[in-house]
Steps between C-alpha positions, in 0.01 A plus 500: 500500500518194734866449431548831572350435838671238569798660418437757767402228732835331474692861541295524835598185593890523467511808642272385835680206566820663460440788711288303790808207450754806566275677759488098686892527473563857669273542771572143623913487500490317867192227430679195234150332418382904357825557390474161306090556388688802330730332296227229388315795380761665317597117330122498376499869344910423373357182307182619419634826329673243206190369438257846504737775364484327136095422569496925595702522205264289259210744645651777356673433207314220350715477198792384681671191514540401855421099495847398622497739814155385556601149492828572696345694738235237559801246570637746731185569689431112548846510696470752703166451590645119637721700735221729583370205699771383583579842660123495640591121682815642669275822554266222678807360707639829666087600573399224699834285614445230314749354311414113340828375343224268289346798384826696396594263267199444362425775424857591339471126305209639328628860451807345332283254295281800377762706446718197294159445286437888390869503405451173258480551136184362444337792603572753224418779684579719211325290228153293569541395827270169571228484719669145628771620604324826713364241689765265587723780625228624675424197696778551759450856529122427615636265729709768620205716563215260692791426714561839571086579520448211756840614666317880574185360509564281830670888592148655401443649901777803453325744401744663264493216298210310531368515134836452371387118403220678355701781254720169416244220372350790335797573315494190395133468425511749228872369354417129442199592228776708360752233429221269385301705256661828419600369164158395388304833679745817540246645688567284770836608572328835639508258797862619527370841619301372820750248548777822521259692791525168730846528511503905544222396785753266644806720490258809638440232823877547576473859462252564710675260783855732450307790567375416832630274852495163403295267732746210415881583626561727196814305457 
């Protein structure tokens, strides 16, 4: 029964975020930061789908043998979910006219270093992939995201956004115990599941600005 839910759970979740990411995209042809809060959405459902179509799978036909599109889809989730914040930084940029050269590459140095280390072997995303190594590729990806939390934190007065930092460190409060301990509790990896409504919170924050005049330039 509780895969089962979660199963349903997950097919609510791609098909939200890629309706509201869609939705962000039409009504908002003429404003680039919406127009570009739409495409980071539909990134996060386009990755996330390779990682919970086989888990939806699994739910229903337990008997199958889906480990290697688990595992793949896992690798392709950890990449796209890099450029989702790198897509959420530029996002950042074209919202408040700020553009730090310092912080650009920064924050693409890390995206490319995360992205190099998911691709490595050592991994074994389709065999027993070590806890060890979930951590060190995850090191520059956290970087990535209390840069970006601090970045819309300082940002936390526009009201469209001002628990952004919040939906963020969130995230990321219910992924790290994931990485950690998952293996030695798989009960803990139901952290996945709150983890998943911060990010349909965060996306919903854009949708809710597209619908409506936005107090900042709506460039």
């Amino acid at each position: 029964m509780g895969k089962t839910m979660e199963a349903i759970f997950c097919i609510f979740y791609l098909v939200f975020t890629t309706i509201v990411g869609i939705l962000i995209i039409k009504n908002n042809k003429n404003r680039k930061q919406l127009i570009v809060f739409g495409i980071m959405a539909l990134v996060l459902v386009f990755g996330d789908a390779f990682h919970l179509v086989p888990r939806i799978l699994v739910a229903f036909n337990p008997s199958g043998d889906y480990k290697a599109a688990l595992g793949i889809g896992k690798l392709i989730t950890s990449i796209t979910m890099t450029l989702f914040y790198l897509i959420l930084y530029y996002f950042y940029e074209l919202r408040y006219e700020k553009k730090n050269i310092i912080l650009r590459i920064t924050l693409l140095a890390l995206a490319i270093t995360r992205i190099v280390l998911c691709l490595l072997p050592q991994n074994d995303w389709t065999g027993e992939a070590p806890v060890l190594w979930g951590i060190i590729r995850n090191i520059p990806f956290t970087i990535m995201g209390i840069i970006i939390v601090v970045l819309f934190f300082i940002q936390r007065k526009d009201k469209p956004f001002r628990f952004m930092w919040l939906a963020i460190t969130l995230s990321f409060a219910f992924y790290i115990p994931v990485v950690l301990w998952a293996d030695v509790n798989s009960i803990i990896g139901m952290l996945m599941l709150p983890k998943t409504i911060m990010y349909m919170w965060a996306i919903t924050m854009g949708y809710l600005l597209s619908r409506k005049n936005d107090p900042i330039g709506g460039k």
